[in-house]
C-alpha positions as CSV (number, residue, x, y, z in Angstrom):
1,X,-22.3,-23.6,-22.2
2,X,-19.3,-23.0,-24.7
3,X,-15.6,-22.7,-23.1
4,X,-15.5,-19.0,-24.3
5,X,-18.4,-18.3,-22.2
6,X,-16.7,-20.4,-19.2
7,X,-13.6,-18.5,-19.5
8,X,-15.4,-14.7,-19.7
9,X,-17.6,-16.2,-16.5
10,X,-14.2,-17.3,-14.8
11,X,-12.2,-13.6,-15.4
12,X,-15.1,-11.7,-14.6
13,X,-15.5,-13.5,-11.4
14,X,-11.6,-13.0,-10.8
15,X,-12.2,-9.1,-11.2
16,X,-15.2,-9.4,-8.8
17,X,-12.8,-11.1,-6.3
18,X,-10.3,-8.1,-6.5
19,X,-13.1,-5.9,-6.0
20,X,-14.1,-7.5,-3.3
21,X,-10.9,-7.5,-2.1
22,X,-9.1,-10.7,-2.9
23,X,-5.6,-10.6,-4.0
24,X,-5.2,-11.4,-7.9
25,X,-3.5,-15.3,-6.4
26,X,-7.0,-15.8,-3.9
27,X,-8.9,-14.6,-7.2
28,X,-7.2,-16.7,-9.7
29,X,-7.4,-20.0,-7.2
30,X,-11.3,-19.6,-6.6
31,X,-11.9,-19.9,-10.3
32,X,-9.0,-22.6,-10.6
33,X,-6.8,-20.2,-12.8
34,X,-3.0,-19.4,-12.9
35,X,-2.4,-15.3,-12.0
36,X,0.3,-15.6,-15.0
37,X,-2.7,-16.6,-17.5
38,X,-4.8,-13.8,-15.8
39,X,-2.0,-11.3,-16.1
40,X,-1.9,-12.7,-20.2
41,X,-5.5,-12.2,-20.4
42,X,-5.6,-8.8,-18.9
43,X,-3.0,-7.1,-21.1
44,X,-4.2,-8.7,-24.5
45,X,-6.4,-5.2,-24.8
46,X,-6.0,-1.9,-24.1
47,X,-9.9,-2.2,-22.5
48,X,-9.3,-5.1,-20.3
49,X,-5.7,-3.0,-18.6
50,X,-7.9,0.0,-17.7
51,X,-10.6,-1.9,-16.3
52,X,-7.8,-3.4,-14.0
53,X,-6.2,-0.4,-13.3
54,X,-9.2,1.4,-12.0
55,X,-9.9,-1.7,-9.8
56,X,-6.4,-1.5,-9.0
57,X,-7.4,2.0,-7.7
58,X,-10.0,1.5,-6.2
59,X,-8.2,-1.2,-3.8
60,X,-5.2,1.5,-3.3
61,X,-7.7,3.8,-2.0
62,X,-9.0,1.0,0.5
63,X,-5.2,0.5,1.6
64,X,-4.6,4.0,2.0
65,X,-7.9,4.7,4.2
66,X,-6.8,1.2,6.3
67,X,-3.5,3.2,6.5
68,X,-4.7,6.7,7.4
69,X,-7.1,5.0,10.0
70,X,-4.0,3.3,12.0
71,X,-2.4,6.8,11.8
72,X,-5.0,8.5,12.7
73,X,-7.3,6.8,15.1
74,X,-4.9,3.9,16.4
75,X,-1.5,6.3,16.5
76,X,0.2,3.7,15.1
77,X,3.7,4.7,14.9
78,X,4.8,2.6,12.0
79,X,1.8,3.1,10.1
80,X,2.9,6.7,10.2
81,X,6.2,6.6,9.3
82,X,5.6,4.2,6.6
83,X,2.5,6.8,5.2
84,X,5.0,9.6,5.2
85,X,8.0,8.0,3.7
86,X,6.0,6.5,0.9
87,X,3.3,9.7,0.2
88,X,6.2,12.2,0.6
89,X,9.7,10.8,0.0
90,X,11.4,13.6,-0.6
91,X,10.4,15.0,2.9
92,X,10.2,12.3,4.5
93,X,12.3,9.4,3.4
94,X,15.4,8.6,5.2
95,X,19.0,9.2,3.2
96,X,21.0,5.8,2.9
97,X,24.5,7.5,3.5
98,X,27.3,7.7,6.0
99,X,28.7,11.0,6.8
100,X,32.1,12.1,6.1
101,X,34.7,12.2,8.9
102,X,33.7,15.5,10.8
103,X,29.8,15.8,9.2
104,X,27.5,15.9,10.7
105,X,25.0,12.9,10.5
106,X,21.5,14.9,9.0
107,X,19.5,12.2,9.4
108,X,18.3,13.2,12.8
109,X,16.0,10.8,15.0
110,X,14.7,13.1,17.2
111,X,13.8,15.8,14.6
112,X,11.9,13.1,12.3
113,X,10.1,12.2,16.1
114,X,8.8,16.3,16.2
115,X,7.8,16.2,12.3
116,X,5.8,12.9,13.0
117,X,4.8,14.6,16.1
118,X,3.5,17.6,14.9
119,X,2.4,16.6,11.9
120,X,-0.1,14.5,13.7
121,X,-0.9,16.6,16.7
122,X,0.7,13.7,18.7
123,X,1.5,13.9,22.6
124,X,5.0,13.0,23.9
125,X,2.8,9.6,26.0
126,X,1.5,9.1,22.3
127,X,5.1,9.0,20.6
128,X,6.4,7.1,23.4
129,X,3.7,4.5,23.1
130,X,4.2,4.5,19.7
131,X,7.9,3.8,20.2
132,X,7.4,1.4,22.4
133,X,5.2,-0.9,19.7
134,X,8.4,-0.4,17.4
């Protein structure tokens, strides 16, 4: 077998790996090559990026189900606020600031508790559970 063909088995199986949902540093060490000369091989053509960004995609997706599930089935609190303040930041995210002498603060703990709350369809036993994991 020529190296070439050695090498195209080796990044092929890499891609297979992240498909199968490996990271890109478990992928690279199965096949006994560095993620930098993965990453190297990967952007030497337009071809090879896409196919990597649509696996890329396709294991967001898997994250983001993983994620919805612990929202949604296991109430996780943190899973929830982390969903929220990375889908909808605007909305969601918490402002980095200290008020001025005689503001008020905005950022308001018990209000983001209702959003999450009723956003969810949460009970006050879930939210305190959920508090509770914090």
């Amino acid at each position: 077998m020529l190296i070439e063909d050695v090498k195209k088995r080796k990044y092929r199986n890499i891609l297979r790996g992240l498909k199968n949902n490996k990271s890109v540093t478990q992928a690279c060490r199965d096949e006994g090559i560095s993620p930098q000369a993965f990453y190297k091989w990967k952007n030497a053509t337009p071809e090879r990026r896409e196919l990597y960004e649509k696996i890329k995609d396709v294991m967001t997706d898997k994250v983001e189900m993983s994620l919805y599930d612990l929202c949604i089935k296991e109430k996780n609190f943190n899973a929830i606020k982390f969903w929220l303040e990375s889908s909808r930041p605007e909305k969601w995210k918490r402002k980095a600031y200290e008020p001025k002498k005689g503001e008020e603060q905005k950022d308001n703990p018990q209000e983001l508790r209702e959003k999450i709350k009723n956003s969810f369809g949460l009970s006050d036993e879930d939210i305190a559970k959920m508090e509770g994991e914090m």
